[in-house]
Backbone bond lengths (Angstrom), bond angles and torsions (degrees), N, CA, C in turn:
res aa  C-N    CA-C-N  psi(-1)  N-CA   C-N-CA  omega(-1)  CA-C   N-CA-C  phi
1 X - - - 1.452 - - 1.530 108.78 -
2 X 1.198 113.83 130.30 1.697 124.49 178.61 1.263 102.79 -110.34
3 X 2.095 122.31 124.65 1.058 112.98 174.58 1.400 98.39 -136.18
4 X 1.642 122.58 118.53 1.361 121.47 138.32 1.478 139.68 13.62
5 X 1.338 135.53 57.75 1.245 114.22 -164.80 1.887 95.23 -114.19
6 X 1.774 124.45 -170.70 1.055 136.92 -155.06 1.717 93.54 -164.48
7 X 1.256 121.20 113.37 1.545 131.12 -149.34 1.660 96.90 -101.99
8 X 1.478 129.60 178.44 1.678 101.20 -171.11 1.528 98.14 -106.08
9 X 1.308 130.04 18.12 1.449 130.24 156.83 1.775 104.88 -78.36
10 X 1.034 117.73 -18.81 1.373 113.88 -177.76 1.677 119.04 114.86
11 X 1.613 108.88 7.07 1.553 100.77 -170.68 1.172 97.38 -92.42
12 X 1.820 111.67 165.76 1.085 150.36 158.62 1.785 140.51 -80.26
13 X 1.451 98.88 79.67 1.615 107.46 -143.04 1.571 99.36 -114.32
14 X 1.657 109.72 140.82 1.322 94.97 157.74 1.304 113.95 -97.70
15 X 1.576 132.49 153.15 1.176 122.17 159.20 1.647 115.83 -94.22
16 X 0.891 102.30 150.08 1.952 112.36 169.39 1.350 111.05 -107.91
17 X 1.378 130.23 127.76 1.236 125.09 165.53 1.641 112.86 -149.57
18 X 1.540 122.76 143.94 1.024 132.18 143.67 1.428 140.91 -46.63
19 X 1.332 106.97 129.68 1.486 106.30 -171.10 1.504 83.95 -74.83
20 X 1.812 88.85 160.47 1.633 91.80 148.86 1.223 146.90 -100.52
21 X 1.516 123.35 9.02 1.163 137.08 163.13 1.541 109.95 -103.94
22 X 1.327 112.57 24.59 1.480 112.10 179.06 1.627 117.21 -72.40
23 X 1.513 114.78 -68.87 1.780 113.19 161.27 1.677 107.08 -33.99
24 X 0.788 142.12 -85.65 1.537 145.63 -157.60 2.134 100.40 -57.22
25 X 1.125 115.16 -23.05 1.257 104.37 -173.42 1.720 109.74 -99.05
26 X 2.040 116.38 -25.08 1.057 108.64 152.36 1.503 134.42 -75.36
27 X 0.993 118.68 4.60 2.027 142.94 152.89 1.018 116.14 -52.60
28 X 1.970 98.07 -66.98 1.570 92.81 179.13 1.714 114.47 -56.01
29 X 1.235 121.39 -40.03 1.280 127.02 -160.23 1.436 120.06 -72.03
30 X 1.677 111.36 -38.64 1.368 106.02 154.19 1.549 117.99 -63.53
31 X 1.393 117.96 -49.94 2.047 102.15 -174.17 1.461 80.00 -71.17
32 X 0.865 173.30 -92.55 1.627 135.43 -119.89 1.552 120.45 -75.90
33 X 1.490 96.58 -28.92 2.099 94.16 155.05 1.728 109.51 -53.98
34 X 1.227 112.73 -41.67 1.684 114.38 -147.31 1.573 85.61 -80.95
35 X 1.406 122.98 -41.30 1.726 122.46 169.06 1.623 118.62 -35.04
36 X 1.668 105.14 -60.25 1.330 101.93 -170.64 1.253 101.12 -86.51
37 X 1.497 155.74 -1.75 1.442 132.06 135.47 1.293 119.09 -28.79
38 X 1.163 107.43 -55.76 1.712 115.20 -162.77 1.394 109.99 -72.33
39 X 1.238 118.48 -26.35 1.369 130.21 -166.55 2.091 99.19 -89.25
40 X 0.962 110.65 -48.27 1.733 108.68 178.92 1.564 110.76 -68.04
41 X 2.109 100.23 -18.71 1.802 83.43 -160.68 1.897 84.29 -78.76
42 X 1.735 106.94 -22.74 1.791 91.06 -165.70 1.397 98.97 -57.70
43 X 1.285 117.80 -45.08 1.909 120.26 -161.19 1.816 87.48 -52.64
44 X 1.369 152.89 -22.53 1.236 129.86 146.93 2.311 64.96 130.74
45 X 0.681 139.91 -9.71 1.520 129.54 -176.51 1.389 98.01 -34.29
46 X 1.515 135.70 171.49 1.285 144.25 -159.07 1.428 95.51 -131.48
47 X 1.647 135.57 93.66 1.544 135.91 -175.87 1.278 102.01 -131.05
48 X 1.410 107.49 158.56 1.583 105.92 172.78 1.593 100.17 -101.68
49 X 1.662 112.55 93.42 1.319 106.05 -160.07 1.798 98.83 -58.81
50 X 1.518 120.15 -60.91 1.480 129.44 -156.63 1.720 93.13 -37.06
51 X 1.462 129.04 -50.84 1.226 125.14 172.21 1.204 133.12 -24.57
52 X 1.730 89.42 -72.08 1.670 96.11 -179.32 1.853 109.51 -71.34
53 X 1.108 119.87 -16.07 1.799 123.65 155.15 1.114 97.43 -51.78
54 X 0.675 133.21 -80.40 1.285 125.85 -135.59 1.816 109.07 -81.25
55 X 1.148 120.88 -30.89 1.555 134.60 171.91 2.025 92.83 -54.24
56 X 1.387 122.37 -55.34 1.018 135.20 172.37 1.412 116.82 -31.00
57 X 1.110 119.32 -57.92 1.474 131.43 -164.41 1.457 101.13 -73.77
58 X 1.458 104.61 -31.19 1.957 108.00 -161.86 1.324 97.93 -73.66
59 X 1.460 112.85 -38.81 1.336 146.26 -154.76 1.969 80.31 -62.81
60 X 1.574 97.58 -80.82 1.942 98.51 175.45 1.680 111.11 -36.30
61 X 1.095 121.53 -38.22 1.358 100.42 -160.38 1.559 101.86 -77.21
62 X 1.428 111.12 -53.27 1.319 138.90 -179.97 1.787 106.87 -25.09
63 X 1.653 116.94 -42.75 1.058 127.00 -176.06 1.458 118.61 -100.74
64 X 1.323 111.77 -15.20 1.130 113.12 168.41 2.143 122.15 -70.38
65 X 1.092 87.96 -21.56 1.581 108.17 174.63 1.050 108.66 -68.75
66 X 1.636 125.46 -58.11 1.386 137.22 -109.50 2.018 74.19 -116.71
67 X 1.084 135.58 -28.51 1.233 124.76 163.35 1.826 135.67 -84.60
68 X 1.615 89.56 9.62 1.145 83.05 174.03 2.129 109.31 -125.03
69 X 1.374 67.19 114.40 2.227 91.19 -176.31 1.218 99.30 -46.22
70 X 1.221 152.71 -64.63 1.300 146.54 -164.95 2.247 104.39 -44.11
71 X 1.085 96.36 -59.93 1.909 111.61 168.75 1.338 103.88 -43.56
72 X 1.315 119.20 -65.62 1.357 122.43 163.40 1.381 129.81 -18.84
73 X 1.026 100.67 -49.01 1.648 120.06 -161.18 1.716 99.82 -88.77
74 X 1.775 107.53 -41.14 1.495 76.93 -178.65 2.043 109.54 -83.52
75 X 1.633 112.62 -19.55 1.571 89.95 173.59 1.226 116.81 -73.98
76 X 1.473 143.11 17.65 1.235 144.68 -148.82 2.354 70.12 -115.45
77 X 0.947 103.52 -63.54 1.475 102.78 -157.69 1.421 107.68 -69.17
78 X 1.317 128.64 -21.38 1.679 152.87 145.77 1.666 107.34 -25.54
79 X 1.552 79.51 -70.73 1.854 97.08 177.52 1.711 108.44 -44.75
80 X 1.573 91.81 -69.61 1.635 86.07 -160.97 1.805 118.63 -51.23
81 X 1.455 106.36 -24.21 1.464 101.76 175.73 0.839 117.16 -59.62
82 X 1.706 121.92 -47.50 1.765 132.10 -156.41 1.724 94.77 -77.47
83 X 1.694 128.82 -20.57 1.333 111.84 -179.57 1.211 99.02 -93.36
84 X 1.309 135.26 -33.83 1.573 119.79 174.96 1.707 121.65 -46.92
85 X 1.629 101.80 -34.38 1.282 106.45 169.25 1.605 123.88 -64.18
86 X 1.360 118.95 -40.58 1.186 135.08 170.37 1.381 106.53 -49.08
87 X 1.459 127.98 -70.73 1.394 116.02 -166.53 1.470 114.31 -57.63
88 X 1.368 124.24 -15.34 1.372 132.47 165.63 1.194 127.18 -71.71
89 X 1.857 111.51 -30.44 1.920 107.48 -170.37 1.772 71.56 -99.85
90 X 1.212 131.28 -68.97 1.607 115.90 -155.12 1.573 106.42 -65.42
91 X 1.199 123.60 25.82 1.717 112.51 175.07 1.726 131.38 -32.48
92 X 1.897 76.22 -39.71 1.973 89.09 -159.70 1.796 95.35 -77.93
93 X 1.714 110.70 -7.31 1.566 88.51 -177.42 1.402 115.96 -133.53
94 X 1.340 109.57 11.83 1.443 112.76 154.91 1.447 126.34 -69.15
95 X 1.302 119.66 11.38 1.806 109.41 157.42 1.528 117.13 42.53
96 X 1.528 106.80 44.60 1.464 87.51 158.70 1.811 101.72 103.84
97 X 1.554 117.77 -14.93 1.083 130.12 -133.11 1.531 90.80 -116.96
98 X 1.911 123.54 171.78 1.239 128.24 174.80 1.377 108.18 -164.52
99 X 1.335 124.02 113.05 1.705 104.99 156.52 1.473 131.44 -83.28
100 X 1.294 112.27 150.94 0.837 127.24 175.30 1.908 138.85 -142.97
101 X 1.630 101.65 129.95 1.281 97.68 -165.99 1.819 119.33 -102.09
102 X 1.129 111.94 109.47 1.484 111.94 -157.83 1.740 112.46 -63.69
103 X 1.250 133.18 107.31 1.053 151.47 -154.80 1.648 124.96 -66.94
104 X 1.335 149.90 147.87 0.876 140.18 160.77 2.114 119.47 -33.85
105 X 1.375 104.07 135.86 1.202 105.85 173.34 1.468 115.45 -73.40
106 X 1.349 116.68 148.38 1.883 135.22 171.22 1.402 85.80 -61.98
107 X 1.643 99.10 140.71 1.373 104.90 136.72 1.786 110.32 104.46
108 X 1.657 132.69 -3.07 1.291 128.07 -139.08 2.000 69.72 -164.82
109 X 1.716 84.86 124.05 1.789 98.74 160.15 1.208 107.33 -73.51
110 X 1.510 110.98 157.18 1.337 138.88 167.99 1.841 104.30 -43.42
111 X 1.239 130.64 -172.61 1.467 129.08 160.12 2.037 103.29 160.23
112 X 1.108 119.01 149.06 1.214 115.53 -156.47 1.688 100.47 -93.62
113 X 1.780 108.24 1.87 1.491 110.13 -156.22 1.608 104.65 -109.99
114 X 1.657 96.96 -21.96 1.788 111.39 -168.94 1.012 101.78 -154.17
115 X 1.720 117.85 158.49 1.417 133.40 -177.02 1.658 122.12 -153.11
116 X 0.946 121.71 141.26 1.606 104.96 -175.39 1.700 103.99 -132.88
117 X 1.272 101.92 115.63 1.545 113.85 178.53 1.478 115.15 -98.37
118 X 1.222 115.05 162.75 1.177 128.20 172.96 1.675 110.42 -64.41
119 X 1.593 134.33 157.33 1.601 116.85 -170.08 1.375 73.32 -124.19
120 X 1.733 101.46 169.79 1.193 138.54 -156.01 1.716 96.30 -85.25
121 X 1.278 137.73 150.03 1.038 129.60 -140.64 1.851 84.95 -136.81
122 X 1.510 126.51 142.05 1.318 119.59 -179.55 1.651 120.51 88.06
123 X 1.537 117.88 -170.89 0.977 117.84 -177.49 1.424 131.34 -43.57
124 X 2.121 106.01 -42.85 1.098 98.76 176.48 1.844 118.43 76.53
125 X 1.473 103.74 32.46 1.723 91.09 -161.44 2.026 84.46 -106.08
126 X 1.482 97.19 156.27 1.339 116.45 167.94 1.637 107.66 -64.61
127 X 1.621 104.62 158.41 1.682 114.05 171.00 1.489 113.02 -49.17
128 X 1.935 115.56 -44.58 1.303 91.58 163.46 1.007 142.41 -92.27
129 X 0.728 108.63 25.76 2.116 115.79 176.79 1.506 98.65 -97.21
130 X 1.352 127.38 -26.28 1.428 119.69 160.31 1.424 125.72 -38.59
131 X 1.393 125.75 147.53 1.995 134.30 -178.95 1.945 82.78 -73.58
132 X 1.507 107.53 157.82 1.227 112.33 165.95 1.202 108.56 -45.09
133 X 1.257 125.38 -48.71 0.820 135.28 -116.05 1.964 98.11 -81.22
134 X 1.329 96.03 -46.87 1.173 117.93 171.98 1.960 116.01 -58.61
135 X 1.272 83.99 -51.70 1.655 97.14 160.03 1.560 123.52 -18.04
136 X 1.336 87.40 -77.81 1.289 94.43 -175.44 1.307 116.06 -71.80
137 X 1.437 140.26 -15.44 1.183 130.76 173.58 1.371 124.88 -84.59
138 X 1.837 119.64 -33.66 1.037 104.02 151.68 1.234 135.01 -88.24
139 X 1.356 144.40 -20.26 1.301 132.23 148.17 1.474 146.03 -4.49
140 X 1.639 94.53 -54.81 1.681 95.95 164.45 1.509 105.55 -71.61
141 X 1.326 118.89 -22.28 2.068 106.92 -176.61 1.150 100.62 -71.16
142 X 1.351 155.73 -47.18 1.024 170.41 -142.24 1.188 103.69 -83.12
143 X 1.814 134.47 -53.58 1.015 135.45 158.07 1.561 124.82 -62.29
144 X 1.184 115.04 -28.63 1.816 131.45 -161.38 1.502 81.98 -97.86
145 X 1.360 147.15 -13.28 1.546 122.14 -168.96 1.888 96.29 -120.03
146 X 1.763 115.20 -2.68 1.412 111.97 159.58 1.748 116.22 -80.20
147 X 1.095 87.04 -29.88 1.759 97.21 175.42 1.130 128.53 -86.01
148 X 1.380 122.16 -5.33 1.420 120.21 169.04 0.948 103.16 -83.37
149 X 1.911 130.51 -58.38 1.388 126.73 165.68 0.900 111.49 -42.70
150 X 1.211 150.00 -24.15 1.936 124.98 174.15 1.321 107.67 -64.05
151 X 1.769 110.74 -55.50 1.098 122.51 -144.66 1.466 107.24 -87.76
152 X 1.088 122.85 -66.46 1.132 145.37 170.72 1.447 114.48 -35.12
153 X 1.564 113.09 -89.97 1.481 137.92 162.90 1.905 108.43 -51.14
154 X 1.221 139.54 -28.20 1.190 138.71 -149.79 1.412 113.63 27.04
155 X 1.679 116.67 48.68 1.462 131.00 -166.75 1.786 94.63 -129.60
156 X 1.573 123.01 106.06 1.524 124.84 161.95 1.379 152.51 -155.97
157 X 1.107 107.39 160.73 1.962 94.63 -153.72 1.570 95.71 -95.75
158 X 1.505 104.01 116.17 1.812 94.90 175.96 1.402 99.30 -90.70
159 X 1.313 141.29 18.36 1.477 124.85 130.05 1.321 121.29 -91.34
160 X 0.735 140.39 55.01 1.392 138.97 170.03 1.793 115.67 -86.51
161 X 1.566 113.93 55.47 1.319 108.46 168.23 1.488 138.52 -73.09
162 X 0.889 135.24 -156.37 1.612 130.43 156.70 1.525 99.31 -74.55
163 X 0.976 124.74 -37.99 2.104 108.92 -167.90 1.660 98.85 -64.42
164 X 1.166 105.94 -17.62 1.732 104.34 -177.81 1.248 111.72 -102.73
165 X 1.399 117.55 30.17 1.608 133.51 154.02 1.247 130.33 -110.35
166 X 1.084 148.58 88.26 1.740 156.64 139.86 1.263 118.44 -9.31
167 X 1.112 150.34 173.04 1.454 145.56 162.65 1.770 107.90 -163.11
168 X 1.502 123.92 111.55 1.726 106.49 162.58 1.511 107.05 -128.87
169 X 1.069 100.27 80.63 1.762 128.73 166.93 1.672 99.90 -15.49
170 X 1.578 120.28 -43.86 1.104 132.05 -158.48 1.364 125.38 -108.72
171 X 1.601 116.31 18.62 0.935 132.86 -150.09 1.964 100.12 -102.43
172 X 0.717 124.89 148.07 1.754 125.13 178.43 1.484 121.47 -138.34
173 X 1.402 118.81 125.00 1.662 116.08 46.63 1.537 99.87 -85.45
174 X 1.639 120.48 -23.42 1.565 117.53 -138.98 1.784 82.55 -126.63
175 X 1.197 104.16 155.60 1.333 129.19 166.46 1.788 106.11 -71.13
176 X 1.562 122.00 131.63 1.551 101.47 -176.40 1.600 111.79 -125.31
177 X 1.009 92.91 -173.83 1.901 95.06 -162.49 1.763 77.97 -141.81
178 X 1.368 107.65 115.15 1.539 99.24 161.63 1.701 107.25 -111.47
179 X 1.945 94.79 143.52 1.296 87.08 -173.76 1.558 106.78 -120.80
180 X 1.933 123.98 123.91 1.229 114.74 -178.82 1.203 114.66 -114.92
181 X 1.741 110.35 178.17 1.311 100.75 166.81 1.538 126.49 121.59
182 X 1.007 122.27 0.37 1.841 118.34 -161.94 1.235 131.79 -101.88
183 X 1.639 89.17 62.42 1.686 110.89 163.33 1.848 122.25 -45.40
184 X 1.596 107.74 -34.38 1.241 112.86 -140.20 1.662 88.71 -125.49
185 X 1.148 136.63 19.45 1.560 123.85 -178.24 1.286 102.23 -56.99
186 X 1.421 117.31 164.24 1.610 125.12 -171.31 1.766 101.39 -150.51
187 X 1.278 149.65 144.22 1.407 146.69 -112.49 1.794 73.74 -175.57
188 X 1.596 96.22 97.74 1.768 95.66 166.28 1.645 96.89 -96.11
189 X 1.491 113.94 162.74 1.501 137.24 162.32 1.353 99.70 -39.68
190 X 1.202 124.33 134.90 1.200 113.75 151.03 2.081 102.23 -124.48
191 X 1.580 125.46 154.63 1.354 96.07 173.33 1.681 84.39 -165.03
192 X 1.020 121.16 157.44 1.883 124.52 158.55 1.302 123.03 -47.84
193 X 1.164 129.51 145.05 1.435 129.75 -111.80 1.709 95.91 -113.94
194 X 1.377 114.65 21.76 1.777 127.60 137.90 1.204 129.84 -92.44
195 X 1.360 101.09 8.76 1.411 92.50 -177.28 1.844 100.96 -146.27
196 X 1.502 100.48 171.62 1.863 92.91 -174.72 1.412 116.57 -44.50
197 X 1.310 102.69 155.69 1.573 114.74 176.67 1.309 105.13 -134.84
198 X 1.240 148.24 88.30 1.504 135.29 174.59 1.696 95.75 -46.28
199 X 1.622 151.01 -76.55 0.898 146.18 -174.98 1.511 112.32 -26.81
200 X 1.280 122.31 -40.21 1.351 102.89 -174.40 1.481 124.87 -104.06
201 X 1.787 109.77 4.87 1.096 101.55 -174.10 1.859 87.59 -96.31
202 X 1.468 107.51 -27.31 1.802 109.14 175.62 1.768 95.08 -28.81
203 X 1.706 107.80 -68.54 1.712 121.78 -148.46 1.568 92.82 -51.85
204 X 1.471 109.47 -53.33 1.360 106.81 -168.62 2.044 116.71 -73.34
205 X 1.011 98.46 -36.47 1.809 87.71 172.26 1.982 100.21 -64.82
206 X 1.113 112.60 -71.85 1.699 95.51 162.02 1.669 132.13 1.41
207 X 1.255 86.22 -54.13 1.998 106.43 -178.50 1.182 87.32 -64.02
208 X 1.472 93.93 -65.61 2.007 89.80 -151.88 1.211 117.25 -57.08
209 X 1.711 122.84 -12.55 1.296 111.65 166.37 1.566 132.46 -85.46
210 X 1.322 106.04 -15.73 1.690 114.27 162.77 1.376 98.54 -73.95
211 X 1.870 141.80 -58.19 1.225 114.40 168.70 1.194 149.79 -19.42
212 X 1.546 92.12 -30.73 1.620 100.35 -150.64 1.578 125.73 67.56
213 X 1.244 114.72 28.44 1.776 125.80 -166.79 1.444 102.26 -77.41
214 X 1.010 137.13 103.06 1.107 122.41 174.38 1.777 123.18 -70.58
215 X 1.326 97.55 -57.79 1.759 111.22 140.27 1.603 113.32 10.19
216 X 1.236 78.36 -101.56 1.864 115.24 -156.74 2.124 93.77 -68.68
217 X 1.545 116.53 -31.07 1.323 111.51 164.67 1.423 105.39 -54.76
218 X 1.081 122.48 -88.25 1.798 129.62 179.09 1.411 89.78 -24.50
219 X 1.177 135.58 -77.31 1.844 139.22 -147.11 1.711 83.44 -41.11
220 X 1.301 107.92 -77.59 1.766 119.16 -153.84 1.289 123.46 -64.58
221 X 1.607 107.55 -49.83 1.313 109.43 153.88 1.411 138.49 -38.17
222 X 1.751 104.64 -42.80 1.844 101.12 160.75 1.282 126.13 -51.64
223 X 1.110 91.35 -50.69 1.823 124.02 173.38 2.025 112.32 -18.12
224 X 1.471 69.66 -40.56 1.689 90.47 -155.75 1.781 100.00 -99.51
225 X 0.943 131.89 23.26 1.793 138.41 -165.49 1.314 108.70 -123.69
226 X 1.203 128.17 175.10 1.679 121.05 -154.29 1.586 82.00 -108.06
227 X 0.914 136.17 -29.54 1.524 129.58 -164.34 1.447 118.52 -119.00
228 X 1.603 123.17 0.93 1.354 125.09 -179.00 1.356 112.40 34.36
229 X 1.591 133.96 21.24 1.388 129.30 -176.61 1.656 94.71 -92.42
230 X 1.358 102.76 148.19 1.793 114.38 -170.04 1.246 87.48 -166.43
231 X 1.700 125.81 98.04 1.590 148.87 -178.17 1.706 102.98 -81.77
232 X 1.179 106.63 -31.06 1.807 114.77 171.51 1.312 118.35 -132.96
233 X 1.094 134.03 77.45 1.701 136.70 -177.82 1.577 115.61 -48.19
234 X 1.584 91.36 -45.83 1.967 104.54 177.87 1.591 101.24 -63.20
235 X 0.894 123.03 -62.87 1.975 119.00 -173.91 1.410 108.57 -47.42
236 X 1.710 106.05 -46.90 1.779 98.82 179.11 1.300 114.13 -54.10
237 X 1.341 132.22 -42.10 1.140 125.55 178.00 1.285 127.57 -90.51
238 X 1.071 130.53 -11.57 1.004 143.44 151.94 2.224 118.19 -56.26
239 X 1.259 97.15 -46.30 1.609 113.12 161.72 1.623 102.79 -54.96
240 X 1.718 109.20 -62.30 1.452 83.03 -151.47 2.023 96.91 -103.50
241 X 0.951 120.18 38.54 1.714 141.86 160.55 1.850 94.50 -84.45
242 X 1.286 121.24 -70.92 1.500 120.15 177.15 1.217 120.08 -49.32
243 X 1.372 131.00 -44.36 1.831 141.97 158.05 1.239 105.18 -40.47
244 X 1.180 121.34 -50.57 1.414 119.76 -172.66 1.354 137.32 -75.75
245 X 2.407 100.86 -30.55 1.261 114.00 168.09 1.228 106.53 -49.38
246 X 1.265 148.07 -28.01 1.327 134.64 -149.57 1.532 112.79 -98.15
247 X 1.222 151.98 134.14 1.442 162.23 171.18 1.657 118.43 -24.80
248 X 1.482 115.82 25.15 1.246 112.60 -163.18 1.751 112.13 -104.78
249 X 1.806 101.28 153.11 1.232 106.27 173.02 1.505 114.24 -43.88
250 X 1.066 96.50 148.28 1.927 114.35 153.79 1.765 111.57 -23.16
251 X 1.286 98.57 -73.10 1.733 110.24 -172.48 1.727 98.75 -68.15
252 X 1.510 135.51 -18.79 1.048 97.00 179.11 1.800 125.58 -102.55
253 X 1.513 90.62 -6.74 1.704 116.19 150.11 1.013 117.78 -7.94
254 X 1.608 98.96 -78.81 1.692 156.52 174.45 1.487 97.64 -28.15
């Protein structure tokens, strides 16, 4: 929970804090997801249960992070380096433009339960409340500065939506892009190019799904699993060769 507060020196702070029935109430919510799996696959329903398992578990870990403020705090300070770097390598194509990551507040210990950041300074308007015009120019940064951190950095926020974008068009010297939020950073492999790369088998299972590879999907996708165990290699591909015959988007490939 993020709340607005105003300190009695006069600053402008957000606070972050944890509920306290938050751990025990995302518990209930996974075993009662993991219930109604079990319960549609008996009614004979047609699911790819191991799937939705396994989305489940990521789902637990994913949140188990993302509630603890202390974690927070160090990808929050992660962030702000890797965008300071950004406005420096993308100079020639930020247009006028700057990110920025709003910093821990002076003055307030660390704690894994609460946090108090600095607030976003200016208008503060969403991507759509932006002129096209603007639109279109920051948009591709927004996308081009998640993908360098994957790729590049093997450093990334799998929340990184539009609600976790700021905008003050009107801000000087530079136009700014504030960026919040980083419950959910994720730390791919990175290593020399004999040995694993989570980044490059990501780029390449990617491919194989605009291909349509069924192949090279199975190859990379294992690639990419905590246990690389594959008891039938021919069925996997063979499974996801049929997913693919069919006319479907990218994401539903996926």
């Amino acid at each position: 929970t993020g709340v607005d507060i105003k300190t009695k020196d006069g600053r402008e702070l957000v606070m972050r804090l944890q509920r306290p029935d938050a751990p025990a109430q995302i518990e209930s919510n996974l075993e009662l997801s993991a219930r109604f799996l079990e319960a549609i696959k008996e009614e004979g329903v047609d699911i790819d249960s191991p799937l939705f398992s396994a989305l489940l578990e990521a789902f637990k870990e994913q949140l188990k992070d993302e509630i603890n403020l202390e974690k927070e705090v160090a990808n929050l300070q992660e962030a702000q380096t890797y965008y300071e770097g950004l406005n420096r390598s993308l100079a020639a194509k930020l247009n006028g433009w700057r990110f920025k990551v709003p910093g821990l507040a002076a003055g307030f210990k660390r704690h894994k339960r609460i946090m108090f950041m600095e607030k976003a300074k200016g208008r503060r308007l969403r991507f759509d409340q932006l002129t096209a015009e603007q639109r279109a120019i920051v948009g591709p940064l927004l996308v081009e500065s998640s993908l360098r951190g994957l790729f590049r950095e093997g450093w990334f926020d799998a929340d990184r939506h539009m609600g976790n974008f700021l905008f003050d068009p009107d801000s000087k010297p530079k136009m700014t892009i504030y960026v919040i939020d980083w419950g959910q950073v994720e730390h791919y492999t990175s290593a020399p190019f004999w040995r694993a790369d989570d980044r490059y088998h990501l780029a390449q299972f990617v491919r194989a799904l605009k291909e349509k590879n069924a192949r090279a999907a199975a190859h990379f996708g294992t690639a990419m699993s905590r246990t690389h165990a594959v008891t039938d290699a021919a069925s996997l591909e063979d499974a996801l060769a049929k997913a693919f015959s069919a006319d479907r988007p990218v994401n539903d490939r996926l």
